[in-house]
N, CA and C atoms as a LAMMPS dump frame, in Angstrom:
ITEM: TIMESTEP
0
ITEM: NUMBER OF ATOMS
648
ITEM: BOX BOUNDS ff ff ff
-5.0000000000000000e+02 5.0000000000000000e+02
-5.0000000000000000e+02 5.0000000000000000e+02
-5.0000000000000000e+02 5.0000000000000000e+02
ITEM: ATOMS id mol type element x y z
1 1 1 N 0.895 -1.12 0
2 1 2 C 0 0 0
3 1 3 C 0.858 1.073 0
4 2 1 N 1.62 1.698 -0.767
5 2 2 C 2.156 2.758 -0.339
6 2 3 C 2.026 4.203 0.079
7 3 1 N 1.462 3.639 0.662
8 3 2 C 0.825 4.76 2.119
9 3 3 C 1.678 5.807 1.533
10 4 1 N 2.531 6.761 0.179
11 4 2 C 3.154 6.745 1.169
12 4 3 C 4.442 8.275 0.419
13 5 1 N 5.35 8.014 0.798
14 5 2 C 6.725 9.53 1.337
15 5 3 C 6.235 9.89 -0.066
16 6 1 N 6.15 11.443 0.437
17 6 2 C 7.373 12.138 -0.703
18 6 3 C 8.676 12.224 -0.234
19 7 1 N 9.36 11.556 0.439
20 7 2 C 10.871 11.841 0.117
21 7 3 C 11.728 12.289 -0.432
22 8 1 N 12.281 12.138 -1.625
23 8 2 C 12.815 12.474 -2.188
24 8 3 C 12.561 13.912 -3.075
25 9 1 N 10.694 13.521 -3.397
26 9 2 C 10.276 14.848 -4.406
27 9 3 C 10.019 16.039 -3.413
28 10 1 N 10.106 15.963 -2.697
29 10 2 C 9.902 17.429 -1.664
30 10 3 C 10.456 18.639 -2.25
31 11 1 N 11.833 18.599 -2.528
32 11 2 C 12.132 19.674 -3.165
33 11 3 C 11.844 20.11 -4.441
34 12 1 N 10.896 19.271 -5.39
35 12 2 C 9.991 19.34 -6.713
36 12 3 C 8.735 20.342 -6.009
37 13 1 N 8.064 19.551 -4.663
38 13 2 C 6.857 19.961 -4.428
39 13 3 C 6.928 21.653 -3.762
40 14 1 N 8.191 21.58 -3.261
41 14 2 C 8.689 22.913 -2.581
42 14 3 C 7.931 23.947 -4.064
43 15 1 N 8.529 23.935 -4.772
44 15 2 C 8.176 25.191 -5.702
45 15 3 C 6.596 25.013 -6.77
46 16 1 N 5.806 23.985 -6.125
47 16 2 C 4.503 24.312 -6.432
48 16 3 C 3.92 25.622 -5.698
49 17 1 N 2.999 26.101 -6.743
50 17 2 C 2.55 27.198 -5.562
51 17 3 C 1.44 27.037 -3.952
52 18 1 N 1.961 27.348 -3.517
53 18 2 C 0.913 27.132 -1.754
54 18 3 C -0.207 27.877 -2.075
55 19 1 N -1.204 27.575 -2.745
56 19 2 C -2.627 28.399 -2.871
57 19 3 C -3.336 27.055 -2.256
58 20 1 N -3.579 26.14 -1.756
59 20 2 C -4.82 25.578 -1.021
60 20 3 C -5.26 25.633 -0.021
61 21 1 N -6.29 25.661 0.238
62 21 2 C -6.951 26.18 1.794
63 21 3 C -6.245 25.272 2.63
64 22 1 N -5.111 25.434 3.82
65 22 2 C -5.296 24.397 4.858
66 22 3 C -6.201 24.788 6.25
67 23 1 N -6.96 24.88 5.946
68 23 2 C -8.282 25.244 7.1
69 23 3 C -8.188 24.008 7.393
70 24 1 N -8.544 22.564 6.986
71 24 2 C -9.405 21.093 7.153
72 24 3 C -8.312 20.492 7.643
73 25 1 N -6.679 21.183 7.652
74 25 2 C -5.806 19.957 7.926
75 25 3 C -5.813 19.357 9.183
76 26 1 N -5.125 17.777 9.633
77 26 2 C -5.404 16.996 10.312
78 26 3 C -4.507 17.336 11.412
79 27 1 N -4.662 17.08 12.8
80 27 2 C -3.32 17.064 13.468
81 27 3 C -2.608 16.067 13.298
82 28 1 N -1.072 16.635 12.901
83 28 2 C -0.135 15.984 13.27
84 28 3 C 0.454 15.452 14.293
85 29 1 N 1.246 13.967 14.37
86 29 2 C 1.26 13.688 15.782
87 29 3 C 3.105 13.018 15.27
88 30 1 N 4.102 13.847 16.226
89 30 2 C 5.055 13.272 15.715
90 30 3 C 5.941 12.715 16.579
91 31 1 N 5.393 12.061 17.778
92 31 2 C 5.707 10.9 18.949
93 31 3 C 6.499 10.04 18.705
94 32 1 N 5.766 9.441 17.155
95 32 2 C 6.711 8.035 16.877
96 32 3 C 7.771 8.337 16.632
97 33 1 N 7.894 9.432 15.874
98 33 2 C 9.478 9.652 14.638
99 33 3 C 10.808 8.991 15.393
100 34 1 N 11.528 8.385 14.835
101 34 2 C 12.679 7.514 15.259
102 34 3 C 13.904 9.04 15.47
103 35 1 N 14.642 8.512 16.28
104 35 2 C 15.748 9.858 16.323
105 35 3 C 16.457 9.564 15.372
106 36 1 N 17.906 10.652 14.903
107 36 2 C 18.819 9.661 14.208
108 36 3 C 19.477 8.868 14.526
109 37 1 N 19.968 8.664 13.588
110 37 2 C 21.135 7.553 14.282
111 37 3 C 22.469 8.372 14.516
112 38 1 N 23.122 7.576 15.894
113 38 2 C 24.395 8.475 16.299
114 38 3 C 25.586 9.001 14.991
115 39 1 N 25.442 8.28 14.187
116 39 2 C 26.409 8.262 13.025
117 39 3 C 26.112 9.613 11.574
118 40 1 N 24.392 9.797 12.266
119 40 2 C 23.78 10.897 11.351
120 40 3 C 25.021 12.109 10.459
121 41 1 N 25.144 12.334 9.617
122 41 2 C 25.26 14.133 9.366
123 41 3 C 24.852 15.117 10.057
124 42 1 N 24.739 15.996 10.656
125 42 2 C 24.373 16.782 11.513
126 42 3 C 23.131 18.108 10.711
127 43 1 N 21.975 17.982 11.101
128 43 2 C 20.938 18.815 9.879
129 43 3 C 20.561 18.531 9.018
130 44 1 N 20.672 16.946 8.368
131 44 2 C 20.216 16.404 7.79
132 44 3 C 18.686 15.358 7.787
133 45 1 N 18.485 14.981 8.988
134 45 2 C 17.353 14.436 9.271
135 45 3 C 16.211 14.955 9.544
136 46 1 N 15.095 14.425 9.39
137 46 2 C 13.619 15.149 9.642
138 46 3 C 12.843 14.002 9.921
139 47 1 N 11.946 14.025 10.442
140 47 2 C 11.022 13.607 10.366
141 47 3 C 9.395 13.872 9.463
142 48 1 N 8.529 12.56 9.188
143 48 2 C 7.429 13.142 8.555
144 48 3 C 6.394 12.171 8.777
145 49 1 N 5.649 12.98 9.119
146 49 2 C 4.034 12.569 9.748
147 49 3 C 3.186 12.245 8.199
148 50 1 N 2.298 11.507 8.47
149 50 2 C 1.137 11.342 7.44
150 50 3 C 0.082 10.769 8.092
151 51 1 N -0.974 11.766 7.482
152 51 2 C -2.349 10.739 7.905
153 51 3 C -3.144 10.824 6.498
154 52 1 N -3.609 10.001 6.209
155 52 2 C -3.766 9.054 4.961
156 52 3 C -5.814 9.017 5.663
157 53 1 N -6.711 8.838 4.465
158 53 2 C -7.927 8.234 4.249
159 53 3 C -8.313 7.311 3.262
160 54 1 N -7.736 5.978 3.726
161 54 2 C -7.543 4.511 3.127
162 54 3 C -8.637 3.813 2.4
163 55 1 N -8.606 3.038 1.265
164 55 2 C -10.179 2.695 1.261
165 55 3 C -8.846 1.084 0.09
166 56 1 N -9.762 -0.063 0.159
167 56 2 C -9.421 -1.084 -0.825
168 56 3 C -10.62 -1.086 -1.494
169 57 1 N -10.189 -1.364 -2.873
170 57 2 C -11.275 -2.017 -4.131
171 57 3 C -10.745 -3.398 -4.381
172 58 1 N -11.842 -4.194 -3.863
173 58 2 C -11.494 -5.655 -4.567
174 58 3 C -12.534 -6.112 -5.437
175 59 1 N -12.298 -5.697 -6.724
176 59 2 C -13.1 -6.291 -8.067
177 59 3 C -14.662 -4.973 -7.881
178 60 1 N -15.704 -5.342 -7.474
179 60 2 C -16.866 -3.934 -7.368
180 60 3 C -17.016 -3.741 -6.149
181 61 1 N -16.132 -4.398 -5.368
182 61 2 C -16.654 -3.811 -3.522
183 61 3 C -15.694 -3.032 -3.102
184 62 1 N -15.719 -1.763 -2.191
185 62 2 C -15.287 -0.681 -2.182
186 62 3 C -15.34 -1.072 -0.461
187 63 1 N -13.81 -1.394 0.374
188 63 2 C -13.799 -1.331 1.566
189 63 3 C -13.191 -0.125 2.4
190 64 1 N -13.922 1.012 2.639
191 64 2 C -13.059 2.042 3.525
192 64 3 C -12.47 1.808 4.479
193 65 1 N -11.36 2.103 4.239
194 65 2 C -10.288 1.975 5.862
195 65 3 C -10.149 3.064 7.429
196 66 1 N -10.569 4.217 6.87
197 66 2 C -10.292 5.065 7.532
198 66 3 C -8.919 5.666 7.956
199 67 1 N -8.88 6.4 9.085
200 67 2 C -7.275 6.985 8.927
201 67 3 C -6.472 5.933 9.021
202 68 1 N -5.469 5.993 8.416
203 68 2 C -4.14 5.688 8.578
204 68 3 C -2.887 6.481 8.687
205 69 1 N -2.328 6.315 10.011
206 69 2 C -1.118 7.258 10.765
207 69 3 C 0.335 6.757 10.494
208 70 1 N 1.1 7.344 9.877
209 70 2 C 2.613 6.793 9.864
210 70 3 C 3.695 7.775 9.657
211 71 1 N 4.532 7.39 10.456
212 71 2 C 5.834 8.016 10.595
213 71 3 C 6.815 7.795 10.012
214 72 1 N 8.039 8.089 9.528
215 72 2 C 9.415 7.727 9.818
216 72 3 C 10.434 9.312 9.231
217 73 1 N 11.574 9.063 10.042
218 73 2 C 12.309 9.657 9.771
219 73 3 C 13.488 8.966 8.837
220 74 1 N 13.898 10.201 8.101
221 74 2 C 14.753 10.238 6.493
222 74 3 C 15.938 11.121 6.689
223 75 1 N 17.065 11.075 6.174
224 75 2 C 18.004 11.976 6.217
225 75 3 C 19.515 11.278 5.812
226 76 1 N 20.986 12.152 6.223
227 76 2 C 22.008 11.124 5.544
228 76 3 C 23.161 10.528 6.636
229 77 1 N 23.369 9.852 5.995
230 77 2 C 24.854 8.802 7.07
231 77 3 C 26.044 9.135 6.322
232 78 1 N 27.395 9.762 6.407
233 78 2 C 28.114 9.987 5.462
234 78 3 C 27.998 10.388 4.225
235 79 1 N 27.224 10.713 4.517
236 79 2 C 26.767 11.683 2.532
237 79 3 C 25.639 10.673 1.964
238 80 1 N 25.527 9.418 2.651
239 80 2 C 24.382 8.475 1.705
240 80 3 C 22.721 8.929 2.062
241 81 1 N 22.084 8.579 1.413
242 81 2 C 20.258 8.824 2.216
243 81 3 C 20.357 7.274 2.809
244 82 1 N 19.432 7.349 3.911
245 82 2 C 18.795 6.429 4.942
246 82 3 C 17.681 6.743 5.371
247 83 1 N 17.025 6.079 6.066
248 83 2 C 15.698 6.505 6.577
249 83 3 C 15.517 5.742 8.125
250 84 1 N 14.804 5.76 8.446
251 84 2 C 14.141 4.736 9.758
252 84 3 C 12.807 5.183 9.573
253 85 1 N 12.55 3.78 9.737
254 85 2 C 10.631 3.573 10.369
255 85 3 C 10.391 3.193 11.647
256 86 1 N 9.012 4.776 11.492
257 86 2 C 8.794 4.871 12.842
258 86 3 C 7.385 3.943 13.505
259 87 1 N 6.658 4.737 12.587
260 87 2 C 5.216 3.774 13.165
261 87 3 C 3.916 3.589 12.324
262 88 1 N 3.058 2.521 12.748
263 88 2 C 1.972 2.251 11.306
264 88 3 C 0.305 1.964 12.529
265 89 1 N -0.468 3.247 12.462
266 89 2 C -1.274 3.266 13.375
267 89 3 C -2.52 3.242 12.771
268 90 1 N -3.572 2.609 13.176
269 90 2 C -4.909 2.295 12.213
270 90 3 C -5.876 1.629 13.035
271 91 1 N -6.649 2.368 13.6
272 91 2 C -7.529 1.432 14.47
273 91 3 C -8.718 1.286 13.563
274 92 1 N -9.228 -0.242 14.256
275 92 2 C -10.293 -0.98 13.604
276 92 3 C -11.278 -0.374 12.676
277 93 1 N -12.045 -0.793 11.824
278 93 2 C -12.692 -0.306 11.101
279 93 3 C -13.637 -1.228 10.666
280 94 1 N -14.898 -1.214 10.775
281 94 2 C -16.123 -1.703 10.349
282 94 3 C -16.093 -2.314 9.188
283 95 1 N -16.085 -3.783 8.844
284 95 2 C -15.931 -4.222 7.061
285 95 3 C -17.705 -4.355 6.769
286 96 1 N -18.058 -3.97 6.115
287 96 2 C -19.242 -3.781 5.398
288 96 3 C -19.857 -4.874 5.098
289 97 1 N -21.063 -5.526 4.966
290 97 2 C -21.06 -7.073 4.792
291 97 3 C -21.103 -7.855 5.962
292 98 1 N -19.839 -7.325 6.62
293 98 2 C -19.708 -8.543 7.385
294 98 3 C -20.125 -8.409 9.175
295 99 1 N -21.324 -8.447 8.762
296 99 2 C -21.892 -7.789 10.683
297 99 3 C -20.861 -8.441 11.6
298 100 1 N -20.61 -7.05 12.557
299 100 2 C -19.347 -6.899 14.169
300 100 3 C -18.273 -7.277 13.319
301 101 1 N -17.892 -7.26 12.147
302 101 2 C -16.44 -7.716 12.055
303 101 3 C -15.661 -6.54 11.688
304 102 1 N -14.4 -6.277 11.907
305 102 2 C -13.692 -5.282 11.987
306 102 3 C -12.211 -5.787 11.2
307 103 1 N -11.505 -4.49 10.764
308 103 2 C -10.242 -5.206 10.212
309 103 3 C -9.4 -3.651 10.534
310 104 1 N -7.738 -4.267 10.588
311 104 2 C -7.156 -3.096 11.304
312 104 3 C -5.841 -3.616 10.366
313 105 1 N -5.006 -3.069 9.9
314 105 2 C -3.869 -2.51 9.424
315 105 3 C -2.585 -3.018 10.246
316 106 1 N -1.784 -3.444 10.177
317 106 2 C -0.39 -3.282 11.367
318 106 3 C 0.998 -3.518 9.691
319 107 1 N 1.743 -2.893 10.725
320 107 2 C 3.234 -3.082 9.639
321 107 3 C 3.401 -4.203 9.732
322 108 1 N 4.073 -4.519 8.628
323 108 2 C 4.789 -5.914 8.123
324 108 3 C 6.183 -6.226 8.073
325 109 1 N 7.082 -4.865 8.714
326 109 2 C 8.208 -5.517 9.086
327 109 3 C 9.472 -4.639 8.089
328 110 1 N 9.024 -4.229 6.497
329 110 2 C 9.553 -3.635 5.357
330 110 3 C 8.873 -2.096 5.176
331 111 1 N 10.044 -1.315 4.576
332 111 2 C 9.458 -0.115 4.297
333 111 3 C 10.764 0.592 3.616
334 112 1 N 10.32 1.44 2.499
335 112 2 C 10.918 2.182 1.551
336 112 3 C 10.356 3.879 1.054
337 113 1 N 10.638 3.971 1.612
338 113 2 C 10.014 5.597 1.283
339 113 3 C 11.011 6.616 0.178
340 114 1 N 11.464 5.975 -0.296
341 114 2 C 12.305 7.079 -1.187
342 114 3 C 12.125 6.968 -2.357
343 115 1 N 11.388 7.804 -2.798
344 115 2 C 11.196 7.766 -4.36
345 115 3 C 11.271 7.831 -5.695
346 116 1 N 11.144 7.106 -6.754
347 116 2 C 12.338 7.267 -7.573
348 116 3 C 11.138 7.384 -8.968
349 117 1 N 11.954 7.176 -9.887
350 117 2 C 10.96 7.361 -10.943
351 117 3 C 9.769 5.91 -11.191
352 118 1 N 10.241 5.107 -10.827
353 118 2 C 8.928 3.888 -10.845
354 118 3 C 7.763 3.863 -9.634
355 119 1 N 8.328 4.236 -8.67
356 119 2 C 6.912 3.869 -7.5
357 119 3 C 7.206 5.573 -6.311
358 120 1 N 6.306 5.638 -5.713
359 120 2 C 6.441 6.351 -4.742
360 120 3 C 7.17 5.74 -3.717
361 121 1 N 6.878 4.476 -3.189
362 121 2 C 7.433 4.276 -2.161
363 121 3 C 6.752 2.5 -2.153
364 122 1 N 7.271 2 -1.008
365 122 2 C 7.116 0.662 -0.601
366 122 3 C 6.507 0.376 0.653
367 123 1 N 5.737 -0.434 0.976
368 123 2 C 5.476 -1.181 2.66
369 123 3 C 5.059 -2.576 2.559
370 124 1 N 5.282 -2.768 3.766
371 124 2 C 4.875 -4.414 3.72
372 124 3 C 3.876 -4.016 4.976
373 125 1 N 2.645 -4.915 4.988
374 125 2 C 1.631 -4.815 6.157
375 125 3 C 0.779 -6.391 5.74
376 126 1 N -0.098 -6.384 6.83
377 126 2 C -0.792 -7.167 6.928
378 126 3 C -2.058 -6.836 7.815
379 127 1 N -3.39 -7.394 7.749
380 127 2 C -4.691 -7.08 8.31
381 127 3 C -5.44 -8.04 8.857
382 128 1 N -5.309 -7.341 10.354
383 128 2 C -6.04 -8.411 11.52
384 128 3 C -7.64 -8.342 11.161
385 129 1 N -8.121 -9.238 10.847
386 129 2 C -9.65 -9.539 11.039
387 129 3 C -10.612 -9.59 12.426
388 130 1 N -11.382 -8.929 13.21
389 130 2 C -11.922 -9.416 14.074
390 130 3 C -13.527 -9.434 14.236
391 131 1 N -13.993 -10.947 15.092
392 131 2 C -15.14 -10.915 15.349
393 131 3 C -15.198 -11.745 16.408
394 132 1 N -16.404 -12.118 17.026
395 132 2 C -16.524 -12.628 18.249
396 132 3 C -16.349 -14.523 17.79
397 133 1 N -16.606 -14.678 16.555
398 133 2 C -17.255 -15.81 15.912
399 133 3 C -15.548 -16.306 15.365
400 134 1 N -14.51 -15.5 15.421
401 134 2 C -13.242 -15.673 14.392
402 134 3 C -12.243 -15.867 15.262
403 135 1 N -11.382 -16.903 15.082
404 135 2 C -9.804 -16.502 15.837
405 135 3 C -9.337 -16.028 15.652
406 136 1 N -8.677 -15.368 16.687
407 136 2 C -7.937 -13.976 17.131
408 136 3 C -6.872 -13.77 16.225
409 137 1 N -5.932 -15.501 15.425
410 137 2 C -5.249 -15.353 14.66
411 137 3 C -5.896 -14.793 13.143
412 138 1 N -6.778 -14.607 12.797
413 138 2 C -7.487 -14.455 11.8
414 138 3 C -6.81 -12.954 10.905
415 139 1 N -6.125 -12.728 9.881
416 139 2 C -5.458 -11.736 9.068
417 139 3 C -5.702 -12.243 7.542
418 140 1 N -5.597 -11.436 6.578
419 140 2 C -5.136 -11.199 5.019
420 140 3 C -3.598 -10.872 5.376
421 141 1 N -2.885 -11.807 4.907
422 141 2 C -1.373 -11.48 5.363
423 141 3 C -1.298 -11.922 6.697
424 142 1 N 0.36 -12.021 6.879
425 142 2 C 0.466 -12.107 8.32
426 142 3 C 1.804 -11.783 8.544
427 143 1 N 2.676 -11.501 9.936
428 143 2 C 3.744 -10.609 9.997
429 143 3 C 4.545 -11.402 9.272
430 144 1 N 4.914 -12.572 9.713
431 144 2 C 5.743 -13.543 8.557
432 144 3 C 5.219 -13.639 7.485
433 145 1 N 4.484 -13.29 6.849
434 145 2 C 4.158 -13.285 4.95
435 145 3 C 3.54 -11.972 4.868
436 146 1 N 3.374 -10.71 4.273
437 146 2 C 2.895 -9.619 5.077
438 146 3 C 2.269 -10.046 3.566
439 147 1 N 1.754 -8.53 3.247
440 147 2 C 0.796 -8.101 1.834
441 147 3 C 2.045 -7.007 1.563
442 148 1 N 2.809 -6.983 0.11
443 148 2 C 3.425 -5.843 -0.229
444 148 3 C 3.203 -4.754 -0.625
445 149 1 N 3.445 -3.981 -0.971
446 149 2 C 2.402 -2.494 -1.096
447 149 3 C 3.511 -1.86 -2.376
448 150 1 N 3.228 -1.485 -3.436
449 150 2 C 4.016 -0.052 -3.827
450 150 3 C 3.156 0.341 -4.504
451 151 1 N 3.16 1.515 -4.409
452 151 2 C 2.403 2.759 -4.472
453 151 3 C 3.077 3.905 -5.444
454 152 1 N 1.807 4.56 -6.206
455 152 2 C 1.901 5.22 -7.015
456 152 3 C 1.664 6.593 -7.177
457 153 1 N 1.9 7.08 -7.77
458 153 2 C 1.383 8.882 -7.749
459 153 3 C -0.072 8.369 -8.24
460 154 1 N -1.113 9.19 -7.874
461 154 2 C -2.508 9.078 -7.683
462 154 3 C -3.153 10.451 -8.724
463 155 1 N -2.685 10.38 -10.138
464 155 2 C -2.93 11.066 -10.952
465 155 3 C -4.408 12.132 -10.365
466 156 1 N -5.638 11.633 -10.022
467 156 2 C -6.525 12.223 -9.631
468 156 3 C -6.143 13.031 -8.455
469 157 1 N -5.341 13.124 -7.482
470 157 2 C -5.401 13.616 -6.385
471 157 3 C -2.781 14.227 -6.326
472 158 1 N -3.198 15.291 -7.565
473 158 2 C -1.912 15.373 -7.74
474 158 3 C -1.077 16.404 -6.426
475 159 1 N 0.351 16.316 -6.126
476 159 2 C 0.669 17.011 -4.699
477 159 3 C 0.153 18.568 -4.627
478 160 1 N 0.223 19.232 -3.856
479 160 2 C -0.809 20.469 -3.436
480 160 3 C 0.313 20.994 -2.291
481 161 1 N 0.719 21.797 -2.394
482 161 2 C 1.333 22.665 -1.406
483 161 3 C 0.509 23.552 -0.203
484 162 1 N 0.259 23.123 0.977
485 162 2 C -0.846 23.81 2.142
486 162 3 C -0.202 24.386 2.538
487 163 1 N 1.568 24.119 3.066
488 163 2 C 2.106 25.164 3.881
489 163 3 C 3.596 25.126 3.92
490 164 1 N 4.251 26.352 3.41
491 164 2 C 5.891 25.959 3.728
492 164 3 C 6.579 26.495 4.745
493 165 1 N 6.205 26.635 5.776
494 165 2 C 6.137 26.872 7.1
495 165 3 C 5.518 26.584 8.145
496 166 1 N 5.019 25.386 8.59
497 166 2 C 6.012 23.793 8.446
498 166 3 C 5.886 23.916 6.954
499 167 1 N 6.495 23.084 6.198
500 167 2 C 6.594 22.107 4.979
501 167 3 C 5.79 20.928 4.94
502 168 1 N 4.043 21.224 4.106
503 168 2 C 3.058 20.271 4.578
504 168 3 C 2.387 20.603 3.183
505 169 1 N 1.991 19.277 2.44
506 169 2 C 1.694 18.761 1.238
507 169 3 C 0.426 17.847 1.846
508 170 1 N -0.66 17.799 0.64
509 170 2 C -1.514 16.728 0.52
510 170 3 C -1.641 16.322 -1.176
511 171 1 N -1.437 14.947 -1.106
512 171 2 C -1.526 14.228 -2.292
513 171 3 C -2.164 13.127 -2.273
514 172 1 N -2.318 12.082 -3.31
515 172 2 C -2.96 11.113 -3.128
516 172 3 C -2.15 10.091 -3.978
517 173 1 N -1.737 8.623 -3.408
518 173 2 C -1.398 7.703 -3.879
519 173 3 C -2.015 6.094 -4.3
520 174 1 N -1.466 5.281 -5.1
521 174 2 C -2.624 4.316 -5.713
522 174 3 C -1.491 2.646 -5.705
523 175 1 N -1.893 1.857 -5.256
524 175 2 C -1.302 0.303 -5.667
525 175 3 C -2.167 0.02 -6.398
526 176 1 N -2.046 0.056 -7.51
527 176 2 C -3.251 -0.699 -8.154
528 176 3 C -3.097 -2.318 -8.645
529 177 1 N -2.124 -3.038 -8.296
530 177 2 C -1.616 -4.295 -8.182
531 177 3 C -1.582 -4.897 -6.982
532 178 1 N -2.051 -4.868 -5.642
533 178 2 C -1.906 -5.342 -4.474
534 178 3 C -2.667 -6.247 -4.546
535 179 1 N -1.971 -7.608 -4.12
536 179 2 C -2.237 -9.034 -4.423
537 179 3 C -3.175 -9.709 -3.188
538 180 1 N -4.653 -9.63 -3.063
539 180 2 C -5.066 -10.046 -1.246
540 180 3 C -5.29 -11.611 -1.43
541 181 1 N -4.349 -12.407 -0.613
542 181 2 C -4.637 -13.943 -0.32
543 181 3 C -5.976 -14.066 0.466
544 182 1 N -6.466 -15.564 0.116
545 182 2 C -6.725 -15.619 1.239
546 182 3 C -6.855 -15.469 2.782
547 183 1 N -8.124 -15.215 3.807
548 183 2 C -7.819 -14.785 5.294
549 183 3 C -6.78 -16.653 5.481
550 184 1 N -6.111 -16.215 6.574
551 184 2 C -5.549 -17.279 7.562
552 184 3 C -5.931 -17.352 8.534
553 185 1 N -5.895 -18.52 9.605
554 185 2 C -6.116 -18.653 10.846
555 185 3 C -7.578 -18.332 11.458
556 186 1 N -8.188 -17.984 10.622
557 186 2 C -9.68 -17.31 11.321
558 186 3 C -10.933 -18.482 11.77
559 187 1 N -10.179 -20.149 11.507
560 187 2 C -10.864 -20.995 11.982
561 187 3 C -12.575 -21.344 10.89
562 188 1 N -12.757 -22.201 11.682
563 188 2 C -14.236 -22.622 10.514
564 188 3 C -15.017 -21.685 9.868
565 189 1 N -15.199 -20.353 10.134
566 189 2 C -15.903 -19.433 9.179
567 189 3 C -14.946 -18.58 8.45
568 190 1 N -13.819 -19.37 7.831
569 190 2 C -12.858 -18.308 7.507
570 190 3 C -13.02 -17.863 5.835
571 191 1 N -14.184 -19.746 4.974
572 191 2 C -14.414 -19.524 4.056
573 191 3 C -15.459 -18.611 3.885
574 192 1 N -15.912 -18.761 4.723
575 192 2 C -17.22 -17.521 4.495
576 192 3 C -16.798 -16.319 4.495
577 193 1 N -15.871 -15.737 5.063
578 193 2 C -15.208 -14.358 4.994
579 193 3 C -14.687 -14.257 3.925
580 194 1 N -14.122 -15.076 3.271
581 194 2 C -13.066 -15.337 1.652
582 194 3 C -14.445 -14.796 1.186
583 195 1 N -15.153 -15.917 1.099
584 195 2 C -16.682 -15.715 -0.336
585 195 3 C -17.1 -14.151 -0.064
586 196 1 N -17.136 -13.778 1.195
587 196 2 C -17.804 -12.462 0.889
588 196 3 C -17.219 -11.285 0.993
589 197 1 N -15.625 -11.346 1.253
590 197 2 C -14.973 -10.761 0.571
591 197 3 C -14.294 -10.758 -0.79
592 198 1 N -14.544 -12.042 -1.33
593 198 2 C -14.076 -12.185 -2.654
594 198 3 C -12.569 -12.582 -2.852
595 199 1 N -12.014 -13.185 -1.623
596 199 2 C -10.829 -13.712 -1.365
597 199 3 C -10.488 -15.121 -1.756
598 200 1 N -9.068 -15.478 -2.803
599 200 2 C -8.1 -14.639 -3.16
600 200 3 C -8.266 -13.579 -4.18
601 201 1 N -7.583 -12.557 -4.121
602 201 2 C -8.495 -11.207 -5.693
603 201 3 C -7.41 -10.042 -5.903
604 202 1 N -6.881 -9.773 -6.736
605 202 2 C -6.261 -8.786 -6.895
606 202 3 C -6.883 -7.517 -5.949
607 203 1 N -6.277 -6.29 -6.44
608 203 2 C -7.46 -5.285 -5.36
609 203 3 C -6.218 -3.923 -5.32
610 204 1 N -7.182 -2.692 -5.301
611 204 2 C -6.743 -1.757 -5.755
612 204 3 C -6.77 -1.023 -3.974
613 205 1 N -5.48 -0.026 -3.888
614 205 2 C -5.369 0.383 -2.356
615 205 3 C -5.046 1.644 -2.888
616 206 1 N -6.087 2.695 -2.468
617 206 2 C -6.302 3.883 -2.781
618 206 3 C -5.752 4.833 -1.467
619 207 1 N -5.074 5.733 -1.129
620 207 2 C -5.286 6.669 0.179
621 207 3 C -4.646 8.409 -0.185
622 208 1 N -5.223 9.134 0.364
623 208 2 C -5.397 10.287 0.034
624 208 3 C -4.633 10.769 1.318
625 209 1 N -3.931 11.384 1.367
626 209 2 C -2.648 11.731 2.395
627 209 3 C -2.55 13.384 2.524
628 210 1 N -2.044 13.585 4.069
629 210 2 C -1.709 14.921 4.521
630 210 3 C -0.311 14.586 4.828
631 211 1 N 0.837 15.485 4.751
632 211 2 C 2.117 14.744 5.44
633 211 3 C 2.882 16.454 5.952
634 212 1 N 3.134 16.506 7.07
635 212 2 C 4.42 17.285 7.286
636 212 3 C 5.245 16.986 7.575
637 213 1 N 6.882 18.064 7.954
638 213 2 C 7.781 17.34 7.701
639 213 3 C 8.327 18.173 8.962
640 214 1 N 8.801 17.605 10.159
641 214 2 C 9.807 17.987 11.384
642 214 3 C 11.068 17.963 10.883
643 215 1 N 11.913 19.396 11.235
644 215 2 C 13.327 19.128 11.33
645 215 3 C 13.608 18.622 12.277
646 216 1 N 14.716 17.497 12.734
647 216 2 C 15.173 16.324 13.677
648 216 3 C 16.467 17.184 14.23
């Protein structure tokens, strides 16, 4: 899902012009951001917040995710770029269809935020399923096999400059190849969750993003 950085294009997005209203923007929360590392360049690191409004398409069903929160800090080690990941926050969310069942987001362990001319960025995640009726192990993905994500510039929803003081962009990004297996572990009604989610199915991961950027 690539939730995800401008990294690298920041200084592209720097000289768009800042004409959009940021009246609606979200709070930022920048708790997680990883420090640098002792070995850092000195003024080189930042941190950057995003909160994202997630939704999957698998084939004609349209599952909203709701927010999705993530961190990490970017910057250089001896003249090279590096990054650290900080955090991947997403509480439960109502799956449609499927009365009391809920599904929630967690990282998968991988992450790439630097962007180059083929993808925006990279993640690996996976999605806990819950219901009263399901085991607790119950996910699409799981931390040892996650779901991979890369993510695209989101032609409909192109970057937008809100503020360069902080340095805060909203854009929108697209996987339109994200591969959903079968659920695991969710015990005897797990085919019934497949059938009515339509699991295994290709499936399109849409999210529309706010991001600022902390100097570290």
């Amino acid at each position: 899902m690539k939730l995800l950085a401008l990294g690298a294009a920041a200084a592209a997005l720097a000289l768009l012009p800042g004409t959009a209203s940021a009246d609606e923007l979200p709070a930022f929360d920048f708790t997680g951001c990883p420090a640098p590392p002792a070995n850092a360049d000195p003024g080189t690191w930042r941190c950057e917040a995003f909160v994202s409004q997630g939704k999957l398409t698998i084939g004609a069903r349209e599952l909203p995710l709701g927010e999705i929160r993530l961190t990490f800090s970017e910057g250089r080690v001896n003249g090279q770029y590096a990054q650290a990941f900080g955090s991947l926050r997403h509480e439960p969310v109502r799956v449609p269809g499927l009365a009391g069942t809920t599904i929630q987001l967690r990282y998968g362990g991988y992450s790439d935020f630097q962007s180059n001319a083929d993808r925006r960025g990279e993640l690996d995640l996976y999605a806990v399923l819950r219901h009263p009726l399901l085991r607790k192990e119950c996910s699409i993905g799981t931390a040892a096999v996650p779901l991979h994500s890369v993510v695209h510039d989101d032609p409909a929803l192109p970057p937008t400059v809100l503020s360069k003081n902080p340095p805060t962009y909203h854009f929108g990004v697209v996987d339109p190849d994200l591969a959903l297996p079968a659920t695991q572990g969710c015990g005897p009604l797990g085919k019934l969750v497949d059938r009515k989610l339509g699991l295994p199915a290709p499936a399109e991961f849409h999210q529309s993003t706010y991001v600022q950027y902390k100097q570290l």
